[in-house]
Each structure stands twice: as structure tokens, then as C-alpha cells.
C-alpha positions in Angstrom: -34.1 -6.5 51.3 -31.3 -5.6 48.8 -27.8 -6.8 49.0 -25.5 -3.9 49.1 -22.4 -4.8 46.7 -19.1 -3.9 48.1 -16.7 -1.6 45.7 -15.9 -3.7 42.9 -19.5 -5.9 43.0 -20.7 -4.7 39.3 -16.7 -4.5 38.1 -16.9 -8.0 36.3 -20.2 -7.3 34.4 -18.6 -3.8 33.5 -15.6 -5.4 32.6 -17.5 -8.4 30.3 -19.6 -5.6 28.5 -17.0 -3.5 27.5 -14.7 -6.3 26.4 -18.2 -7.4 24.4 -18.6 -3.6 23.5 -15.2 -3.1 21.7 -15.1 -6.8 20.1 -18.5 -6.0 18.2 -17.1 -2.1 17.4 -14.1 -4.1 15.7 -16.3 -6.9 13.9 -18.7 -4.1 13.1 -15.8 -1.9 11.6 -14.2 -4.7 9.8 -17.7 -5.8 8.3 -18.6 -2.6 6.9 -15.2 -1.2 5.5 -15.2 -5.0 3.6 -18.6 -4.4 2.1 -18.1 -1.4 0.7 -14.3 -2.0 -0.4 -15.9 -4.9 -2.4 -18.3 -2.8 -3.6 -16.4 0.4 -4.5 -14.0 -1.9 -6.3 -17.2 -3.9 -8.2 -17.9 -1.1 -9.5 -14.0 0.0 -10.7 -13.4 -3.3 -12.1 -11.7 -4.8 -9.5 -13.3 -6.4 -6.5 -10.8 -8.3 -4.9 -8.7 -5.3 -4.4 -11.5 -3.3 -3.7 -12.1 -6.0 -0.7 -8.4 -6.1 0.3 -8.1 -2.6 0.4 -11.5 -2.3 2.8 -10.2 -4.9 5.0 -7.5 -3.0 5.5 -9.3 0.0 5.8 -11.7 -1.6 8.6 -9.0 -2.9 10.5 -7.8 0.4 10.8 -10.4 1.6 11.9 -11.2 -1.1 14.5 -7.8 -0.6 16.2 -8.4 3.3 16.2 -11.8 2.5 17.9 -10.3 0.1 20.8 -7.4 2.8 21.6 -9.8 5.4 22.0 -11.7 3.4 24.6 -8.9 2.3 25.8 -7.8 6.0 26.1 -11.2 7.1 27.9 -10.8 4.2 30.4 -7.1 4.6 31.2 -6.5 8.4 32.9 -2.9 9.9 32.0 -2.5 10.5 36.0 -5.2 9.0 37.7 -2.7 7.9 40.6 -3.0 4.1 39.5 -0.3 2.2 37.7 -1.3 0.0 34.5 -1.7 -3.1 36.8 -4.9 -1.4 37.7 -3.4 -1.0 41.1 -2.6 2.0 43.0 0.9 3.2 43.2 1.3 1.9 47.4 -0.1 -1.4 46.9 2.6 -4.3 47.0 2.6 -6.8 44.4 0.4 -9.7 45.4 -0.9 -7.8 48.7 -4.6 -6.9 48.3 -6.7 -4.2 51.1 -9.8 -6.2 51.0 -12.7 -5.1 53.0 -15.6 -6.3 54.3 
């Protein structure tokens, strides 16, 4: 037989893979805007500023990336605060059931 999971049973492994998920859209990001700052400046004449400035370029990026995600996963007025908790529960008092 299966084992029915309770409310939360998959949040930890959701949680894990989308911590995993934005880490590699950052290294990604940061990885590709470097390589081709280095290589756009290379080819000016320049590749250490060419580097610098994709760095710079892919860390921009990367934060953009992780505050839209973060944006998709956070409703504006979902009815929870940003604990994660809704607006009635006391701190350190948990409803668990089951």
C-alpha cells in the first residue's frame, strides 16, 4: 500500500530543489556573463575589464533571477505573513495534525 503524506510531506524536497534551482540559476548567470565579458573585452583589447565588467553584469543578473522567484513564491496578499505562517498563528504555537 502507499503511505499518504500529510500537508507538508513533499515541502522539504520542494524546498531543497528550489534552493538547488536558484543557486545553479545564479552560478549559471555568473558563469556565462564572465565568459563572454572576457571575451568581448579579448577581443577590444582589454580582457580583464572585459571580465570585471561581465562579472558584474552576471551578478546582476543572478540577483534579478532569485527576486523573481522569490516574487512567484511569495504572494503580495496571500493571507500569510513572511514567517511563512498565517496571520492567527502565535509565535511558537504550531496546529499540527495527524
Amino acid at each position: 500500500m502507499q503511505e499518504k503524506r500529510g500537508k507538508d510531506g513533499g515541502e522539504p524536497l520542494r524546498q531543497y530543489a528550489l534552493a538547488l534551482s536558484l543557486g545553479m540559476n545564479f552560478a549559471v548567470g555568473m558563469a556565462v556573463f564572465a565568459a563572454l565579458g572576457w571575451y568581448l573585452g579579448r577581443k577590444a583589447g582589454a580582457p580583464r575589464t572585459g571580465l570585471l565588467g561581465g562579472m558584474l553584469a552576471g551578478l546582476l543578473y543572478g540577483a534579478y533571477e532569485v527576486w523573481r522567484a522569490i516574487r512567484q513564491i511569495e504572494p503580495s496578499g496571500g493571507g500569510q505573513s513572511r514567517s511563512g505562517r498565517a496571520p492567527s498563528e502565535k509565535h511558537g504555537q504550531h496546529s499540527d495534525t495527524g
